[in-house]
C-alpha positions as CSV (number, residue, x, y, z in Angstrom):
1,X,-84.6,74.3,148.0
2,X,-83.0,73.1,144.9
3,X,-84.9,69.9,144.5
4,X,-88.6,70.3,143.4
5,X,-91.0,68.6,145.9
6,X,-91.0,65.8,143.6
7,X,-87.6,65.1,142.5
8,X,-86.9,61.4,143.2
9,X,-84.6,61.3,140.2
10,X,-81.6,64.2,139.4
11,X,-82.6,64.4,135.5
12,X,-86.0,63.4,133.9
13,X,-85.5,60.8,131.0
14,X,-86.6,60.9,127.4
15,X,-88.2,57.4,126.8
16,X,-89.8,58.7,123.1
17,X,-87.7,56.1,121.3
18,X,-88.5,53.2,123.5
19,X,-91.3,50.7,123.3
20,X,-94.2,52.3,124.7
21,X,-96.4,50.6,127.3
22,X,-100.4,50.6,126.2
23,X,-102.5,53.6,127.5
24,X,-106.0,52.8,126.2
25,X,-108.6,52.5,128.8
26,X,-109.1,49.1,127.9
27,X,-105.3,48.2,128.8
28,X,-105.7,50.5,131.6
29,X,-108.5,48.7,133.5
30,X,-107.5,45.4,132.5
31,X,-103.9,45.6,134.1
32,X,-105.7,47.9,137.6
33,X,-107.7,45.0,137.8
34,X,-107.6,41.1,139.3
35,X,-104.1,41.5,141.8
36,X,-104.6,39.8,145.2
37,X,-105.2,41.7,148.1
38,X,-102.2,43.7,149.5
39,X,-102.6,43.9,153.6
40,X,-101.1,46.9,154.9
41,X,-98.4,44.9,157.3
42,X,-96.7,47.5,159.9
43,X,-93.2,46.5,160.6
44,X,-92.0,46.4,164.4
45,X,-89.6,50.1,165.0
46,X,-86.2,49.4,164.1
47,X,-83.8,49.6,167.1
48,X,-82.7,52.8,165.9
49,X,-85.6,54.8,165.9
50,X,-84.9,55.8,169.4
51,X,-81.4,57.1,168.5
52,X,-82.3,58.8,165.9
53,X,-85.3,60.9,167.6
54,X,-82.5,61.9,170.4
55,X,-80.6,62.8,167.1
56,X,-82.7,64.9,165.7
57,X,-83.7,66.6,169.4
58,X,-80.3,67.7,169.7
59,X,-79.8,69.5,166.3
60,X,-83.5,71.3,166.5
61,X,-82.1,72.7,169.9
62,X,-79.3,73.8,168.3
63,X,-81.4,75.8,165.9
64,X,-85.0,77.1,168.2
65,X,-87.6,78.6,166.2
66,X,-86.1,77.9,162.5
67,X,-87.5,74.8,160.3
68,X,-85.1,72.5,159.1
69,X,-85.0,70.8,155.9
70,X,-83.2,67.6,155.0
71,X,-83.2,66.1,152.0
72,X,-82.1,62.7,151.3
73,X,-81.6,63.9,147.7
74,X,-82.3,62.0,144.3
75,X,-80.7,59.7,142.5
76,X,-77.8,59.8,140.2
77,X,-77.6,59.8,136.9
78,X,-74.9,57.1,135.2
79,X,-75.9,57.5,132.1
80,X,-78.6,58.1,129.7
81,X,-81.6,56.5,131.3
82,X,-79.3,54.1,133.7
83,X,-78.8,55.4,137.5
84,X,-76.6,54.4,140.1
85,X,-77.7,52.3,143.2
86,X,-79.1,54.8,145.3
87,X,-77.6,56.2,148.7
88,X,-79.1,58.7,150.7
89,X,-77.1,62.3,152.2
90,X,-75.8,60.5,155.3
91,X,-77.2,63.7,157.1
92,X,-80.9,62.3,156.5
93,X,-79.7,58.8,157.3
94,X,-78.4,59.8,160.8
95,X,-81.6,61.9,161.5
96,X,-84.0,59.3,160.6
97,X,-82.4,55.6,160.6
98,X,-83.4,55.2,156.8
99,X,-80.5,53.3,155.5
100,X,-80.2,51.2,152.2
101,X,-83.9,51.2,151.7
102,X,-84.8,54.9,151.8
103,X,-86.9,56.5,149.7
104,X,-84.9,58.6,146.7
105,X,-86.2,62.4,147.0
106,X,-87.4,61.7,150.9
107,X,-87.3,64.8,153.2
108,X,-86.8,65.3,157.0
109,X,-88.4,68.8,157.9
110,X,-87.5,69.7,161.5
111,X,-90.8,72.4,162.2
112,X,-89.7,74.4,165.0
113,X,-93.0,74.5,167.8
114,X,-94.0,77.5,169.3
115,X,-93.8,76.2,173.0
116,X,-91.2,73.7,174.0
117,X,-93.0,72.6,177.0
118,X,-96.1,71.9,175.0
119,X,-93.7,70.1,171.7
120,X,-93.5,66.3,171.1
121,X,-93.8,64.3,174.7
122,X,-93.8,67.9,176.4
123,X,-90.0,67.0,177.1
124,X,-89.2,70.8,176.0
125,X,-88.5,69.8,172.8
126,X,-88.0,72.1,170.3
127,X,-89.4,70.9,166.8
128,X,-91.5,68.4,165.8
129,X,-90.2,66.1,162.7
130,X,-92.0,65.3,159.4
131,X,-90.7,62.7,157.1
132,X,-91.9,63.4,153.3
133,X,-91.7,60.5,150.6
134,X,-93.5,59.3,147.5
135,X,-95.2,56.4,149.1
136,X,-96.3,53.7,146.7
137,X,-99.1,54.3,144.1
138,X,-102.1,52.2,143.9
139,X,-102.6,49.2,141.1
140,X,-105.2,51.5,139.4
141,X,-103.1,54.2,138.7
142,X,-100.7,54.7,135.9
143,X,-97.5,54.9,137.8
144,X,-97.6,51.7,139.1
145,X,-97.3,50.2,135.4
146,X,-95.9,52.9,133.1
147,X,-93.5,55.3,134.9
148,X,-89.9,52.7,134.6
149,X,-88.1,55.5,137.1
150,X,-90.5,54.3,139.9
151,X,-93.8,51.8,139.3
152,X,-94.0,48.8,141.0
153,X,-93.4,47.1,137.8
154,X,-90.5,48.2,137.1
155,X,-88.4,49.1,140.4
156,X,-90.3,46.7,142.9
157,X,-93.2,47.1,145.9
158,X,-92.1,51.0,148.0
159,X,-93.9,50.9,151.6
160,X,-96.5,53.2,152.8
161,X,-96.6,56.2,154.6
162,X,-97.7,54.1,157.7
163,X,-95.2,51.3,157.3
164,X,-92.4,54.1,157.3
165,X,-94.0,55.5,160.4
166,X,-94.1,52.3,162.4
167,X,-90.8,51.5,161.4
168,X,-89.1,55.0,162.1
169,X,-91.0,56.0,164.8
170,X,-91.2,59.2,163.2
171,X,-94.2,61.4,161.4
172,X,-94.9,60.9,157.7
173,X,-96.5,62.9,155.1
174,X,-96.5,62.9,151.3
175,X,-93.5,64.4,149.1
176,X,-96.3,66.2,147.2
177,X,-97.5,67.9,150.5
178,X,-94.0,69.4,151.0
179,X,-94.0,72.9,150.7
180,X,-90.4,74.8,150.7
181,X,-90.2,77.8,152.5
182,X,-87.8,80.7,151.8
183,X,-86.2,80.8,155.2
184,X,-85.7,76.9,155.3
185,X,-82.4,76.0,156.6
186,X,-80.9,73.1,154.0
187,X,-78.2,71.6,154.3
188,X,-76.9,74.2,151.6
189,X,-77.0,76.2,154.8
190,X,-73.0,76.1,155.6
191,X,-74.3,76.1,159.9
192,X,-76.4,73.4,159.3
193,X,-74.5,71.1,157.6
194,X,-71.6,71.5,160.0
195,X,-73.8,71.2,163.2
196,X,-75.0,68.0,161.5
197,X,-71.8,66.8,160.5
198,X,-70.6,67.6,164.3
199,X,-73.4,65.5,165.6
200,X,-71.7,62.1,164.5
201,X,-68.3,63.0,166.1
202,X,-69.1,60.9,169.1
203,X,-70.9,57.5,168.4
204,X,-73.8,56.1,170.2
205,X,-74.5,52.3,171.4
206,X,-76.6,51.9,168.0
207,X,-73.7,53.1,166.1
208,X,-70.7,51.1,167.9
209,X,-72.8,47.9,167.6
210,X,-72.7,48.7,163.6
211,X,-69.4,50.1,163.1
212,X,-68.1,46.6,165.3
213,X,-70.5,44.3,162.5
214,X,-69.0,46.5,159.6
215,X,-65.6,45.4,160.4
216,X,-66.6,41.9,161.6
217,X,-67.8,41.3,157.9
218,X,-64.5,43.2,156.6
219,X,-62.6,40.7,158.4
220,X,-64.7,37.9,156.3
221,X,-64.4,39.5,153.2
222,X,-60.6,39.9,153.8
223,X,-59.9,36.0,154.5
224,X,-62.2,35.1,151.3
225,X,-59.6,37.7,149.4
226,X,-56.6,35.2,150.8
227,X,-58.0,32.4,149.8
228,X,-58.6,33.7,146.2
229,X,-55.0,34.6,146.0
230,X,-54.0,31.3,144.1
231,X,-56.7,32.5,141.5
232,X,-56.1,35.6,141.4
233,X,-52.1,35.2,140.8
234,X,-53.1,33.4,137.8
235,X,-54.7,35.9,135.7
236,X,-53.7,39.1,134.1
237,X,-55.9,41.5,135.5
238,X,-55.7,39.4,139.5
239,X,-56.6,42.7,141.4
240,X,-59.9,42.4,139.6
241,X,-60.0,38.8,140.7
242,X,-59.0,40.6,144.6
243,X,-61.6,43.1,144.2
244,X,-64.8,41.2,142.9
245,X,-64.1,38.0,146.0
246,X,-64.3,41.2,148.5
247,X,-66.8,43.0,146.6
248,X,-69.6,40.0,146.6
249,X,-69.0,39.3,150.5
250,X,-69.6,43.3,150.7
251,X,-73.2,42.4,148.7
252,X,-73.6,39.3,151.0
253,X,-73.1,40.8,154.7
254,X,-74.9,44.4,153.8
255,X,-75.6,47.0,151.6
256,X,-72.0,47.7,149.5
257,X,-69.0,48.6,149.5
258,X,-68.3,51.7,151.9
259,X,-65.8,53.4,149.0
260,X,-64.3,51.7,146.2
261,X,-62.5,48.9,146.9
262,X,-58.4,49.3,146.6
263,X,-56.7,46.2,145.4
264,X,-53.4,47.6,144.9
265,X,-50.2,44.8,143.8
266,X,-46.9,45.2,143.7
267,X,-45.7,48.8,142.7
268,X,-49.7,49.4,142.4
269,X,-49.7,49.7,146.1
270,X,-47.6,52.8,145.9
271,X,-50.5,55.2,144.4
272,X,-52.5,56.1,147.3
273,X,-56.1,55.8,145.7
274,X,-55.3,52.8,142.9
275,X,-58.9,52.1,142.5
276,X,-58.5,50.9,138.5
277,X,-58.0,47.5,140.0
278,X,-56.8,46.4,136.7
279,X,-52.8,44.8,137.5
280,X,-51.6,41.3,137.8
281,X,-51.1,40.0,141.6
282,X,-47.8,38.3,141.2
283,X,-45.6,36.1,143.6
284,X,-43.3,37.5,145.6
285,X,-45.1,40.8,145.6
286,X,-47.0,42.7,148.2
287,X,-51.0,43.3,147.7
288,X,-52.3,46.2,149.5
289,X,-55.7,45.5,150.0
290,X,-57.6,49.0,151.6
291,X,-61.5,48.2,151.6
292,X,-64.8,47.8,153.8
293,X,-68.1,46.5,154.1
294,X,-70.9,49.4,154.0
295,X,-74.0,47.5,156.1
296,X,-77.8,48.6,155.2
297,X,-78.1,50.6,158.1
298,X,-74.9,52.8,155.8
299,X,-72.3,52.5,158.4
300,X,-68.8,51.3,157.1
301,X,-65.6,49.7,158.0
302,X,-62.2,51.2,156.3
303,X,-59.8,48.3,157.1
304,X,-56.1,47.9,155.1
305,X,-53.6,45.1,155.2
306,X,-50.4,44.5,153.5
307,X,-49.8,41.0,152.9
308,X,-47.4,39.2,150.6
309,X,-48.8,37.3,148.2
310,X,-46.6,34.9,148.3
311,X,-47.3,34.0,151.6
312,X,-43.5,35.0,152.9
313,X,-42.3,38.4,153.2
314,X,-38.6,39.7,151.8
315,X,-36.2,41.1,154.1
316,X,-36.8,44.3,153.0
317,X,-40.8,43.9,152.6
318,X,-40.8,42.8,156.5
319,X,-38.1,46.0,157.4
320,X,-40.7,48.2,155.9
321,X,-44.0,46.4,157.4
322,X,-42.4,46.7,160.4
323,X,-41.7,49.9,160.9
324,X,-45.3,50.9,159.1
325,X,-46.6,48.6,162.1
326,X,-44.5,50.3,164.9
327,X,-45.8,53.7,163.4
328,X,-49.4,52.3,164.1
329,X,-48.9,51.0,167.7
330,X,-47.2,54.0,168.6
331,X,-50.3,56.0,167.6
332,X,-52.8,53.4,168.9
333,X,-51.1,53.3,172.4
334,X,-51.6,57.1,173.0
335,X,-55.3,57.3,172.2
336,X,-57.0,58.2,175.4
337,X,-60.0,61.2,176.2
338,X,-58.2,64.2,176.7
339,X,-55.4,63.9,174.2
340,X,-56.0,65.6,170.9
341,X,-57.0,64.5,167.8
342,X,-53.6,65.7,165.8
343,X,-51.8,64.0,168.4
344,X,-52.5,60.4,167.1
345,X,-50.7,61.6,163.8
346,X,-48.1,63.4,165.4
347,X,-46.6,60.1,167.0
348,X,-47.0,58.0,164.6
349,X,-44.7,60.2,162.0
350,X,-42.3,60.3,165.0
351,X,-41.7,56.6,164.0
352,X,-41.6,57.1,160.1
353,X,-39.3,59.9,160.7
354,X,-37.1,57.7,162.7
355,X,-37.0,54.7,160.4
356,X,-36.5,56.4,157.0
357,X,-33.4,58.1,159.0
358,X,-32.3,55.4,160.5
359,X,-32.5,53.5,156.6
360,X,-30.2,56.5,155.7
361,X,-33.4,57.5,153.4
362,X,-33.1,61.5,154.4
363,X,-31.3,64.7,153.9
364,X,-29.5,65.9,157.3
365,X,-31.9,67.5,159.5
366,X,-32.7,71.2,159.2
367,X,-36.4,70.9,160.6
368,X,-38.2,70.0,157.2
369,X,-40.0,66.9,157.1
370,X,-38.5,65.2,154.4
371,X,-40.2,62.0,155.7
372,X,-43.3,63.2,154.0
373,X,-42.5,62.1,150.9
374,X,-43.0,58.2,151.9
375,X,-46.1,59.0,153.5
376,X,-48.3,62.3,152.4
377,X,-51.6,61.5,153.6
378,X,-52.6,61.9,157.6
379,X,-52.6,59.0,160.0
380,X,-56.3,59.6,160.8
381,X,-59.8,60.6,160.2
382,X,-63.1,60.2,161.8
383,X,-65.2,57.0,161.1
384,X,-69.2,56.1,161.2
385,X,-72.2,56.5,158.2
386,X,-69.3,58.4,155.8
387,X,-66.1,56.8,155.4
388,X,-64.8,60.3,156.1
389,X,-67.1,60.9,158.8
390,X,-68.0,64.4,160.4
391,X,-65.9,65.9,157.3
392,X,-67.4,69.4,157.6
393,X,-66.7,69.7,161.3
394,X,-65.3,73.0,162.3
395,X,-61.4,72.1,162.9
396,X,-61.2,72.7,166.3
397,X,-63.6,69.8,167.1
398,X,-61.9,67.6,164.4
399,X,-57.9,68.5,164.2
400,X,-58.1,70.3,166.8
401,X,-60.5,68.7,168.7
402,X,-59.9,67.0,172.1
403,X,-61.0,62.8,172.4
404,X,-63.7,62.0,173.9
405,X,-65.2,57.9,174.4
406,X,-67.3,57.2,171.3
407,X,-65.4,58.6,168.5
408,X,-64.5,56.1,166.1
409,X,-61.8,57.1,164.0
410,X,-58.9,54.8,161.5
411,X,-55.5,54.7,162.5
412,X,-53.6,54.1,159.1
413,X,-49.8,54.8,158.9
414,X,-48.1,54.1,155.5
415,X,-44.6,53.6,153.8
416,X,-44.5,54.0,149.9
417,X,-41.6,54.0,147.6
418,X,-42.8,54.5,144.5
419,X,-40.5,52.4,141.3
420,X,-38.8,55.6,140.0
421,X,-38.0,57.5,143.2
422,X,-33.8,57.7,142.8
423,X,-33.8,58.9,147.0
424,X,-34.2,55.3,148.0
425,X,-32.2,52.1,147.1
426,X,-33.3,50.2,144.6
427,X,-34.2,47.3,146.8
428,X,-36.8,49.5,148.6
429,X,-38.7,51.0,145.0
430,X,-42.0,49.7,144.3
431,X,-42.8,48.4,148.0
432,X,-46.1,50.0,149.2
433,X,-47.3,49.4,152.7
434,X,-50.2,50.5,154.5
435,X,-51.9,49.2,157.7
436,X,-55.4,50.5,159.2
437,X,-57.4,49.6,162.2
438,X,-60.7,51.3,163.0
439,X,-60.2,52.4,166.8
440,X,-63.0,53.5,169.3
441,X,-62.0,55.9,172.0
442,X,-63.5,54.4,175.4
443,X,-63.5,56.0,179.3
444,X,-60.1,54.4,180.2
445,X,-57.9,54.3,176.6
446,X,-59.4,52.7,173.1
447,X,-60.6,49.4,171.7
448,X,-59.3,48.3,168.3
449,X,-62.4,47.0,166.9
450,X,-60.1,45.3,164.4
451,X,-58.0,43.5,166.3
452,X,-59.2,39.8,165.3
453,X,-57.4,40.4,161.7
454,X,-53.8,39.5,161.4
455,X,-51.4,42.8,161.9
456,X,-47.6,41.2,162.9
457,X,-45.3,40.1,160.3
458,X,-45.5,36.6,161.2
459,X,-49.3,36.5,161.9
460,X,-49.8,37.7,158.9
461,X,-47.7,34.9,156.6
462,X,-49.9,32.7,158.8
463,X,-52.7,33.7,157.9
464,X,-52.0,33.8,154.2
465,X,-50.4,30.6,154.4
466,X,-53.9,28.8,156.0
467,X,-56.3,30.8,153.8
468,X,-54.2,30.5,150.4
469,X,-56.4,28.0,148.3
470,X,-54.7,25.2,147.0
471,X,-53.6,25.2,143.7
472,X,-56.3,23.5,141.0
């Protein structure tokens, strides 16, 4: 292992210079004492408990007679003695259902059982699961009021071993009971962090309903963006204006943002990760807006739409949203089981490649895909608890890999002509366009689980039109 059974935090903070909390014995009694009683309240099993059990079955069977070890790891440092919000390895999340309220330095161990006829529910189950956390420590103890990385005082009430229990549906045990072993399987382990990663390629009823409420609260997020455009146009730094209105409905509807939040303006839109956020959104320009709501239970949306700020798009802006849409619709409309992954990019560069000729935008064709250099990223990747879900899948499952119903995967075609590229008239530089959809693969074809926001030309000056605030 490289954590220490009691790692909850990734360094361990000198607070020598800071005012000290009182340790006499007369403090010490005084503070354990007079609290009304706590009742130990069990919480009702979370709808995923059930999913995640069948979850964890399938890895242990992938893996018979070795224990597995999970950790949902500690938390960040930011600086000094300041950490970030904690997230747990989405690995641990998918195996136990512990989303934005898991334990920092919490681990799964998968023990393998000797007999699978005689394992959990004599199902021929494989391994029997052990979640270990630092449950809350009692009023009388001096955790609870001196230790600022995690006493009650400080950070807020943590549950019980049995609270986690009922809630999971899963075993529990204390963090300092762990014991490492030295032929534990981590998810250091390259196998077992693929076959993990693999095991969220196809989507399950709990994760549909999540991924469809992720995007349902995009969706919100993204009309409350519109409707701070006026706002936002007005002040120097307007795609901070862009990203703190999505930002707080992100807080609102769940846990966070699932990435950081692109709020890209004007030529802005042409760097493909502008996440500094820091431009003016000015009339007549286009605002790229590439974001998603993360909910507790840690699945996120990854939705983008180009829109003109102005509420109108140019001749040229609409040329190039149009073709950017075609590219997407193309791709969208071949996504059935059986087809292959790569396939969904493939046809939608057809379209690119056709346009940018078409424009006059290329050299003559030898073969080389000089279209590339308006659109270098891929068209796709897989969707769920990581925003770049199942990343470490081997790549004949993921590239490679054939569609099956369930997978949930972005569908994002982009044109981007950056200000100083001399290949393109001047009339195209600085117009960055990008449009995603979060698509489920189904039995018959796919579902666009983000259909319900504007995507055509002229829906989308509607909507900008309605949602635009009017001007104080």
């Amino acid at each position: 292992m490289t954590e220490t059974a009691q790692s909850t935090h990734e360094v361990e903070i000198d607070n020598s210079n800071r005012s000290t909390t009182p340790q006499t014995d007369a403090f010490g009694s005084y503070i354990s004492a007079h609290w009304a009683a706590r009742p130990e309240t069990l919480p009702a099993e979370r709808p995923v408990a059930p999913h995640a059990a069948r979850r964890r079955a399938e890895l242990g069977a992938r893996f018979p007679g070795e224990r597995l070890v999970i950790a949902a790891g500690a938390m960040k440092q930011r600086s000094n003695d300041t950490f970030y919000q904690y997230r747990a390895h989405s690995a641990f999340a998918h195996l136990t259902g512990w989303g934005s309220d898991a334990e920092p330095g919490a681990i799964l161990v998968l023990d393998p059982v000797a007999d699978p006829a005689e394992g959990p529910g004599g199902h021929g189950a494989t391994h029997e699961a052990t979640l270990y956390f630092r449950e809350r420590a009692g009023r009388d103890s001096d955790e609870f009021f001196a230790n600022p990385e995690i006493g009650e005082f400080w950070i807020g009430p943590r549950p019980s071993l049995a609270q986690v229990a009922a809630s999971l549906g899963i075993r529990t045990a204390h963090l300092a009971d762990f014991a490492a072993g030295e032929r534990d399987r981590t998810l250091d382990d390259e196998e077992l962090a693929r076959a993990a990663s693999e095991l969220r390629l196809v989507k399950d009823a709990f994760e549909l309903a999540e991924m469809q409420a992720a995007v349902d609260a995009t969706a919100t997020g993204f009309d409350e963006v519109l409707a701070a455009l006026p706002r936002a146009s007005t002040h120097p730094r307007g795609e901070r204006i862009v990203e703190g209105v999505f930002n707080q409905r992100a807080r609102l509807d769940g846990n966070t943002v699932g990435y950081e939040t692109i709020a890209a303006a004007g030529p802005h839109a042409c760097t493909l990760h502008w996440i500094r956020n820091d431009g003016p959104v000015l009339e007549g320009d286009l605002l790229l807006l590439d974001a998603g709501v993360e909910l507790d239970s840690l699945y996120t949306a990854d939705i983008t739409r180009t829109v003109p700020v102005s509420g109108v798009f140019t001749e040229v802006q609409r040329r190039v949203y149009d073709a950017v849409l075609e590219a997407a619709d193309a791709a969208r409309a071949i996504v059935r089981p059986g087809i292959r992954f790569r396939e969904v990019h493939e046809a939608a560069m057809t379209v690119i490649e056709a346009r940018t000729r078409e424009w006059g935008l290329l050299p003559a064709d030898d073969g080389t895909a000089y279209y590339r250099r308006y659109m270098v990223h891929g068209t796709s990747h897989h969707l769920g608890i990581d925003v770049h879900d199942c990343a470490q899948a081997r790549r004949e499952l993921y590239l490679d890999g054939v569609l099956e119903a369930g997978m949930v995967f972005t569908i994002e075609p982009g044109l981007y002509f950056q200000p100083d590229d001399l290949t393109v008239p001047e009339e195209y530089r600085g117009i960055g366009v990008r449009i995603e959809d979060d698509i489920v693969v189904t039995e018959e074809g796919c579902l666009n689980l983000s259909a319900a926001i504007p995507r055509t030309a002229d829906e989308v000056e509607a909507w900008v039109q309605r949602l635009r605030a009017p001007e104080a």
